[in-house]
C-alpha positions as CSV (number, residue, x, y, z in Angstrom):
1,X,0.0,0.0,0.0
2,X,1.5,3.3,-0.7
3,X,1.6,5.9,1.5
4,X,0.7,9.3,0.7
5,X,3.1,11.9,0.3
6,X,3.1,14.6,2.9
7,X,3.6,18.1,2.7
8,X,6.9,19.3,3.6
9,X,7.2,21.1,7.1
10,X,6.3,24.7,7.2
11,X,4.3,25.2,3.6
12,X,1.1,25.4,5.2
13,X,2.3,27.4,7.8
14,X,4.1,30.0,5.6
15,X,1.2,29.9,3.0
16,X,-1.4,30.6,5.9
17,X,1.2,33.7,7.3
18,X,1.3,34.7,3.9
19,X,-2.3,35.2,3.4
20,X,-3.2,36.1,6.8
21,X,-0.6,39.3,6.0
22,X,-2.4,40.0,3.2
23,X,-5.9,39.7,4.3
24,X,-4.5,42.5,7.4
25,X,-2.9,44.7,4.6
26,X,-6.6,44.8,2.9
27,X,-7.9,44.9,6.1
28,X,-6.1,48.1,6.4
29,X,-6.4,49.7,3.5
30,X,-10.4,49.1,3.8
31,X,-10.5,51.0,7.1
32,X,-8.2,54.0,5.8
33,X,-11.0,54.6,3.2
34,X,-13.8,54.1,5.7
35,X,-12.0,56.6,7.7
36,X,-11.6,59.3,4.9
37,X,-15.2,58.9,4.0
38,X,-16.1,59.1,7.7
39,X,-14.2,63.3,8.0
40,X,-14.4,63.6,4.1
41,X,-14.2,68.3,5.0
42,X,-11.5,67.5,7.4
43,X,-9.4,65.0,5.5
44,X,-9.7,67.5,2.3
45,X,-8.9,70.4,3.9
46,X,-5.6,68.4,5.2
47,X,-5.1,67.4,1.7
48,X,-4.9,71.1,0.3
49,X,-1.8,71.9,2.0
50,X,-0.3,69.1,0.1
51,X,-1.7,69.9,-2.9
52,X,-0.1,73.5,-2.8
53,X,3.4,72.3,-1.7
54,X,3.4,69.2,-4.6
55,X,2.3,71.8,-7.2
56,X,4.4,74.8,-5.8
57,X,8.1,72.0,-6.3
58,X,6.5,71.0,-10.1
59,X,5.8,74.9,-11.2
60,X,9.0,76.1,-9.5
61,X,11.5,73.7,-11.2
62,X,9.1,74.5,-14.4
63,X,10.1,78.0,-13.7
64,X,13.9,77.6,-12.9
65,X,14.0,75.5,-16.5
66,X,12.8,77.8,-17.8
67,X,14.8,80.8,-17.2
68,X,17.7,78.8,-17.2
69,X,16.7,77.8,-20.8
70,X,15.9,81.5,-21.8
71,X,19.3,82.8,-20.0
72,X,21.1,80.1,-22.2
73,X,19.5,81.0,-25.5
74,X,20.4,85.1,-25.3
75,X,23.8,84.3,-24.1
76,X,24.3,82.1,-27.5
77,X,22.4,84.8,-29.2
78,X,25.6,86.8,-29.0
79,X,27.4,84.4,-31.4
80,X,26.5,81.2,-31.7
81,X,28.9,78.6,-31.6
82,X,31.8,81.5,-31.5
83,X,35.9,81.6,-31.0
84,X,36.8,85.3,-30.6
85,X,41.2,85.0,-30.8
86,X,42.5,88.0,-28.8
87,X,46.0,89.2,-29.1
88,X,47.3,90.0,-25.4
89,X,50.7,90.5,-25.4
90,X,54.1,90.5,-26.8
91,X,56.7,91.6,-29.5
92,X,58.6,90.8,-31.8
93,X,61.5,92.8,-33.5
94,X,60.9,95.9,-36.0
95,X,62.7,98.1,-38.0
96,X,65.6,99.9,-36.8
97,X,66.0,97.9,-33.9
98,X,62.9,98.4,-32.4
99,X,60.1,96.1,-30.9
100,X,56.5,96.0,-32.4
101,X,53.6,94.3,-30.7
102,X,53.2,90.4,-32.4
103,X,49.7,91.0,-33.6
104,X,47.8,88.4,-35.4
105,X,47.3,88.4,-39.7
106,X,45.7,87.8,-42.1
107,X,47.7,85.0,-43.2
108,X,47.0,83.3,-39.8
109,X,43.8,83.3,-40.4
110,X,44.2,81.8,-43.5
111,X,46.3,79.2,-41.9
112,X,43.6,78.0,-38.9
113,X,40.9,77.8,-41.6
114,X,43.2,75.6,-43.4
115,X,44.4,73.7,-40.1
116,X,41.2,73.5,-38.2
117,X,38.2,71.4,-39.8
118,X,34.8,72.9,-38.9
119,X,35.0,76.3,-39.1
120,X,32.0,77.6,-41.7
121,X,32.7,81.7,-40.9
122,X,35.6,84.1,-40.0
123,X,36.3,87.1,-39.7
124,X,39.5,90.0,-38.6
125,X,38.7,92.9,-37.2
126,X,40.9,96.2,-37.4
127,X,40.2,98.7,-35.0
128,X,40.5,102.8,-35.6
129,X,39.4,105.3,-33.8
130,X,38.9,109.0,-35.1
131,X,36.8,111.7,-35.0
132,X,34.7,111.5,-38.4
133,X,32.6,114.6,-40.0
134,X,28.6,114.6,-41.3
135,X,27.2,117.6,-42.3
136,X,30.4,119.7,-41.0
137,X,29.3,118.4,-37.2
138,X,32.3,116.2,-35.9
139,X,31.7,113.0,-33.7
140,X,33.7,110.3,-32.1
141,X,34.0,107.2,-33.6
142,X,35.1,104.0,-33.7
143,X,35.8,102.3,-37.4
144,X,36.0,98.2,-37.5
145,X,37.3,96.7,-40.6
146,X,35.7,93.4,-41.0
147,X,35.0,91.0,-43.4
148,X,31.1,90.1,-44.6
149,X,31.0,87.2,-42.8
150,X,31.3,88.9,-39.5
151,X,27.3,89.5,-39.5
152,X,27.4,86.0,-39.0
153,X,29.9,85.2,-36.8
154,X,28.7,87.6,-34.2
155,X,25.0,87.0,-35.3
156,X,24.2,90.7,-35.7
157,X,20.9,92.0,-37.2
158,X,20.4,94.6,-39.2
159,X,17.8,97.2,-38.8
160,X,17.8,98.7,-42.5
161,X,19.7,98.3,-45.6
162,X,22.0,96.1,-45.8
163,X,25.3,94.4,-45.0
164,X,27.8,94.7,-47.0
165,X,28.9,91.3,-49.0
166,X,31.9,89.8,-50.5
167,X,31.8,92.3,-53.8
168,X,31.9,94.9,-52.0
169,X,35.0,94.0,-50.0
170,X,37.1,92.8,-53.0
171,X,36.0,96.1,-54.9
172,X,37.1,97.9,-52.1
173,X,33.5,99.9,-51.9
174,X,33.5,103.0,-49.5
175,X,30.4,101.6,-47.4
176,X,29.4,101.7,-43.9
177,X,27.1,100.0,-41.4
178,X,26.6,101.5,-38.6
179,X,25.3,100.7,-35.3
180,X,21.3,101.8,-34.3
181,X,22.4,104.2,-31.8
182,X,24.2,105.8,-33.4
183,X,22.1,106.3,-36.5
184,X,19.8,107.3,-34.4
185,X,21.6,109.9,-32.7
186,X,23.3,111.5,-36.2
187,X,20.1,110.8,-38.7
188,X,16.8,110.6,-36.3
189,X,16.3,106.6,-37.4
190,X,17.3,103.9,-39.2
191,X,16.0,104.1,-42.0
192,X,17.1,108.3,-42.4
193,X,20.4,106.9,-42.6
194,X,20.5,104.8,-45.9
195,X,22.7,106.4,-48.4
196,X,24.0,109.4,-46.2
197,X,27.6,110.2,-46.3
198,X,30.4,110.2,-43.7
199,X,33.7,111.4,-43.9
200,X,36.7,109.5,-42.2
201,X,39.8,111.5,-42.9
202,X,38.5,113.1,-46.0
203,X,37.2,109.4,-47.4
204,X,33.8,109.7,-47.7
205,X,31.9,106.4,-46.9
206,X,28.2,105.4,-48.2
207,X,26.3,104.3,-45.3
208,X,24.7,101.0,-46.5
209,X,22.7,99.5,-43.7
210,X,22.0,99.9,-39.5
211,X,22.6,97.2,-37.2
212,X,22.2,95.9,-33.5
213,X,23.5,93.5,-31.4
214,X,20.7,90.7,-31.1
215,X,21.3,91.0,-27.0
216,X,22.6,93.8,-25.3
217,X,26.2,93.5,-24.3
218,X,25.9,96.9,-22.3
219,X,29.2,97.9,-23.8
220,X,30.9,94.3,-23.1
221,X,31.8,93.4,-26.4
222,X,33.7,95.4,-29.1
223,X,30.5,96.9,-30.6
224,X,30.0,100.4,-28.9
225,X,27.0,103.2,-29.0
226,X,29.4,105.1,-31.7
227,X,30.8,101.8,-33.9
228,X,30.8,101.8,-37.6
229,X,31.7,98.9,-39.8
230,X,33.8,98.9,-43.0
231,X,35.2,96.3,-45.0
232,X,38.3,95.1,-44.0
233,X,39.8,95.8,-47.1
234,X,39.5,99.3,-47.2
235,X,40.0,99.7,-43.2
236,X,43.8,98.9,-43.8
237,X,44.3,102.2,-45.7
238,X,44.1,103.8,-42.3
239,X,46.6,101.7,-40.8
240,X,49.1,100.0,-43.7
241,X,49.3,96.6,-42.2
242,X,47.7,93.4,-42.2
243,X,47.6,93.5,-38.3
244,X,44.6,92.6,-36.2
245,X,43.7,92.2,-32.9
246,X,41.1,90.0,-32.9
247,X,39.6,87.2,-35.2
248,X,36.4,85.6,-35.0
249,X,34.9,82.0,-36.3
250,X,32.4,80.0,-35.9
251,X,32.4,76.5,-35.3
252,X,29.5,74.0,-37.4
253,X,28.8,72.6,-33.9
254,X,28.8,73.6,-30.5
255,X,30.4,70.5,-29.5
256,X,33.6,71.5,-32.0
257,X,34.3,74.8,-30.3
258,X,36.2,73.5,-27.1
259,X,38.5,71.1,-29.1
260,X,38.7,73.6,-31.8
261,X,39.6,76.6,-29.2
262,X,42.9,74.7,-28.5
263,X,43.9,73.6,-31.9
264,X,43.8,77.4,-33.2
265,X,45.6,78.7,-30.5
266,X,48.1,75.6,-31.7
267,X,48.2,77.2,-35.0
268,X,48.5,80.7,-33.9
269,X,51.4,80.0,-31.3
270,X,53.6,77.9,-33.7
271,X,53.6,80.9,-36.1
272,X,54.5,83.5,-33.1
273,X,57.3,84.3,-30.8
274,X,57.1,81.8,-27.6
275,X,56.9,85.0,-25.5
276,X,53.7,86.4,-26.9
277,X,50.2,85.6,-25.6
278,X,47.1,85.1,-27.3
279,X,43.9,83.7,-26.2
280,X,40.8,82.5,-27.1
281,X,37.6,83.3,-25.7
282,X,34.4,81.3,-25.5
283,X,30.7,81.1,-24.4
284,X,31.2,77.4,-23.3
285,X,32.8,78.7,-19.7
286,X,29.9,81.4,-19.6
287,X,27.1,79.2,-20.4
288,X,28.6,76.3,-17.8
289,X,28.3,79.3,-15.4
290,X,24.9,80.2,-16.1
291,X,24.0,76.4,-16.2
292,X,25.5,76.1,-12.8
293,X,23.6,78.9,-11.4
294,X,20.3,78.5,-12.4
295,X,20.8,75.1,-11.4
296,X,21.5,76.3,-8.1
297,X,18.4,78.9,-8.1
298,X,16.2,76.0,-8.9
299,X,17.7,74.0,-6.3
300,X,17.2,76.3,-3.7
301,X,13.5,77.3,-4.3
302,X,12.6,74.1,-4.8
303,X,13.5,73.8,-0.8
304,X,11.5,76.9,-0.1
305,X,8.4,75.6,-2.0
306,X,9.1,72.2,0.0
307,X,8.8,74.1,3.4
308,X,5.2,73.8,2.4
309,X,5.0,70.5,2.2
310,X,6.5,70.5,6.3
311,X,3.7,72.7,7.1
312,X,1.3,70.4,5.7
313,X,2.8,67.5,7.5
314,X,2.2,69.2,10.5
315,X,-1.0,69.5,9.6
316,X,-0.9,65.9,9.2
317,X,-0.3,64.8,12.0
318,X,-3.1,66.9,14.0
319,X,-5.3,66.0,12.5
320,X,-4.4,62.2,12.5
321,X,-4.2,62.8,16.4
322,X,-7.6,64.1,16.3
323,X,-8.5,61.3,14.9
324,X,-6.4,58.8,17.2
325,X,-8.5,60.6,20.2
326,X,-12.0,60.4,18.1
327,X,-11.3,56.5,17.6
328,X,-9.9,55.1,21.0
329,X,-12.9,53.1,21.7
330,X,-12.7,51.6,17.8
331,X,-8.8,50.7,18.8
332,X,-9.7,49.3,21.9
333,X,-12.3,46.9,20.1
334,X,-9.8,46.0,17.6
335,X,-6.9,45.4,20.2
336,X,-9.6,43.1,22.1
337,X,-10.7,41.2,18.6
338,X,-6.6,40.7,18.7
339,X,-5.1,43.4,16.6
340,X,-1.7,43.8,18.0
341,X,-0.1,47.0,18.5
342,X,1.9,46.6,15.3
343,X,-0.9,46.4,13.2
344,X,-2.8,49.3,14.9
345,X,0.5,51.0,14.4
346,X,0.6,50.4,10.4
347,X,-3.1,51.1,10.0
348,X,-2.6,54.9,11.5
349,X,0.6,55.3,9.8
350,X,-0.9,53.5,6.0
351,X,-3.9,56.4,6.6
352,X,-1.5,59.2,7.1
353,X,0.7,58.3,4.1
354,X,-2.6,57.5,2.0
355,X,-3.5,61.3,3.1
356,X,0.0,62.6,1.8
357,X,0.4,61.0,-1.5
358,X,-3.2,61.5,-2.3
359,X,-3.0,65.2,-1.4
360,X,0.6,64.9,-3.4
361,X,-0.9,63.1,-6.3
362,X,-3.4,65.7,-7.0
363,X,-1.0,68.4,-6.4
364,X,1.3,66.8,-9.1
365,X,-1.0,66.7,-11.8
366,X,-2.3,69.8,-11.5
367,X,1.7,71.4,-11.4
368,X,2.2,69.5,-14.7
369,X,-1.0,70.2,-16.5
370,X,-0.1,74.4,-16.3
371,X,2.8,74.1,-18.3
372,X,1.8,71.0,-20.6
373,X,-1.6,73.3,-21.2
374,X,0.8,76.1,-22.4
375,X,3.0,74.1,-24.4
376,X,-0.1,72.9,-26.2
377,X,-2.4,75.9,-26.7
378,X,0.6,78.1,-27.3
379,X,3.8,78.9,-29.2
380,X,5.5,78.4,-26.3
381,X,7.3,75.5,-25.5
382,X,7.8,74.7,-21.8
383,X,10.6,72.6,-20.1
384,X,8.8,70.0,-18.1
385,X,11.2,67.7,-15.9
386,X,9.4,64.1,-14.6
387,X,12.1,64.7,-12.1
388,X,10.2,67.4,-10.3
389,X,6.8,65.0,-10.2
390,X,9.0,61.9,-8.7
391,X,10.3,64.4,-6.1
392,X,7.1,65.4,-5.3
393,X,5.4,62.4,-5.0
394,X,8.5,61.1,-2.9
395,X,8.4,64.1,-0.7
396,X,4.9,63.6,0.0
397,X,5.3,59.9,1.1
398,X,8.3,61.2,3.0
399,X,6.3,63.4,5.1
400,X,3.2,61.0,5.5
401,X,5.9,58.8,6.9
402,X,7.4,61.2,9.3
403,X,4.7,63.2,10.7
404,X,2.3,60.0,10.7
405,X,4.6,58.0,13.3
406,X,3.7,60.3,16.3
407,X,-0.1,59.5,16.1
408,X,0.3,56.1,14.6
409,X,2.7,54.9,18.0
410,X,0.5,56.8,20.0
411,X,-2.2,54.6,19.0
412,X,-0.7,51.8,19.3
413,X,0.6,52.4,22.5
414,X,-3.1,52.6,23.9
415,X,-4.1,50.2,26.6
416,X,-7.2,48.2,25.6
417,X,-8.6,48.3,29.2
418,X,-9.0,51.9,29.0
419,X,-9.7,52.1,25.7
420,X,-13.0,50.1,26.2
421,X,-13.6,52.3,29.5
422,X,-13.2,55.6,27.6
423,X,-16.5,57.5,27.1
């Protein structure tokens, strides 16, 4: 006769544990709704301080996005993807046994574009300065010889007319562009200025087009109130030479212009003295800057707005005190049926976390659906981060958690002989 197979020692018992936990964790969850339905005014108003502090985190971090992102874009605005090469320092010998500073040519120019793949615009620039003459009334200036493609390379905008192009500058063409405020100051607008004449040193130059800065530099940059441009070509009859200062390109990615930064200040060094110094400038340090800061800003009202959330925990936890004193005889019934005090204890602190993340839940989706309204009804695009909802749903279980364990241990800490006896 066979004999029947038994179960192994322990299944039954760790299958009944099993569902008896499970039976006490729906168990709970039932009498945390019976509860909320029971003070529905109170519960809500308890809610509402969550649902300020979770959608306060979502629309500030929406907020520090954005400004970060709009900071960003008028800082490129100045030249996107730019190199400006600056000549700092040194000589190198000159006639008659003199020194002359080692400015940067032409030719090395020539030689980086050559050298360094990626570049799709460049540009010299001469600098003069003089005091020119319109209408017999004379003003301070200050002349930069360029090449057409610095409209480009420093992303300027012009106002009326035009720029002057490549024709112009191998024809040598007296023209002008000047800036807007000064055309504004010597001709009343922009447009009065087209076709007026200027005199530089008894040349007189066409005034073609007025331009602008697309962000203001507030006197940062080499574009002043009182700039006009000319082609580089003609600039050098003022000076002789094929020396500049400065030379600008622009890079066909942002991610070339580090790498590239270094390999033209490569070029430019190996055709120098050791001794003289050049350097090149970038937006990549100023917009890590900027990045950092804004980062920051976020960072730190994002803790402000969460202060709200710690005044809504508090709010929390009286009123799951109140309701700890409203329900002692229900715990003392429950502790007689058996509960033990850990349960009791998980049952207060599962209804103060369900109070938090339901108050944080609602909160969240009405923080996201502002700026996801925007970016659909409107031009405007938005800079949502899922980051901020995840932190506010995590904060909001965080402070169910913390300002739920007072009321939830003082419940469980209750003696069921009193409890019973309490009226």
């Amino acid at each position: 006769m066979a004999t029947p197979s038994l179960p192994k020692p322990g299944t039954f018992d760790a299958t009944l544990d099993a569902a008896r936990s499970t039976m006490i964790f729906s168990e709970i969850t039932r009498l945390a709704l019976d509860s909320f339905r029971a003070s529905k005014v109170r519960f809500l108003l308890t809610m509402l301080g969550m649902v300020i502090g979770s959608a306060s985190i979502i629309l500030v971090v929406t907020l520090g996005l954005t400004g970060k992102q709009y900071a960003l874009s008028l800082i490129q605005s100045i030249g996107p993807n730019m190199i400006e090469l600056q000549f700092n320092g040194g000589t190198q010998p000159g006639p008659e046994n003199t020194s002359i500073p080692d400015y940067m040519t032409r030719e090395d120019m020539a030689a980086v574009i050559e050298a360094v793949p990626g570049i799709v615009a460049s540009s010299p620039m001469l600098e003069f300065h003089d005091r020119i003459s319109i209408s017999g009334v004379a003003k301070d200036t200050m002349l930069l010889g360029v090449s057409p493609q610095y409209k480009d390379v420093r992303n300027l905008a012009v106002d009326a007319g035009r720029f002057f192009d490549d024709q112009d500058a191998v024809s040598h063409t007296k023209v002008a562009v000047i800036v807007k405020p000064f055309a504004v100051a010597l001709f009343g607008s922009p447009r009065n200025a087209i076709n007026h004449s200027i005199t530089v040193q008894g040349i007189p130059f066409v005034v073609i087009g007025v331009f602008h800065e697309s962000v203001e530099t507030f006197g940062q940059s080499e574009v002043s109130d009182q700039t006009i441009l000319v082609p580089y070509p003609v600039a050098r009859y003022f000076t002789g030479t094929d020396t500049v200062k400065q030379i600008f390109f622009t890079m066909r990615d942002r991610s070339l212009v580090k790498p590239a930064s270094k390999e033209i200040l490569d070029v430019i060094r190996s055709r120098h003295r050791a001794t003289s110094v050049y350097t090149a400038f970038t937006l990549s340090e100023v917009l890590n800057v900027m990045a950092q800061i804004a980062n920051m800003l976020t960072i730190v009202l994002t803790l402000a707005a969460a202060i709200t959330l710690v005044v809504s925990g508090v709010g929390i936890m009286n009123s799951m005190l109140a309701n700890v004193q409203a329900r002692i005889r229900e715990i003392g019934i429950r502790k007689a049926l058996g509960a033990t005090s850990k349960e009791i204890r998980l049952q207060f602190l599962t209804e103060a976390v369900f109070l938090s993340l339901s108050g944080g839940l609602v909160g969240t989706v009405l923080g996201l659906a502002l700026p996801l309204s925007i970016g659909l009804l409107t031009p405007y695009k938005i800079p949502v981060s899922m980051w901020s909802a995840v932190i506010a749903l995590s904060t909001s279980v965080l402070v169910g958690v913390l300002f739920g364990t007072l009321p939830a241990n003082r419940a469980a800490r209750l003696d069921p002989v009193e409890t019973l006896k309490y009226e």
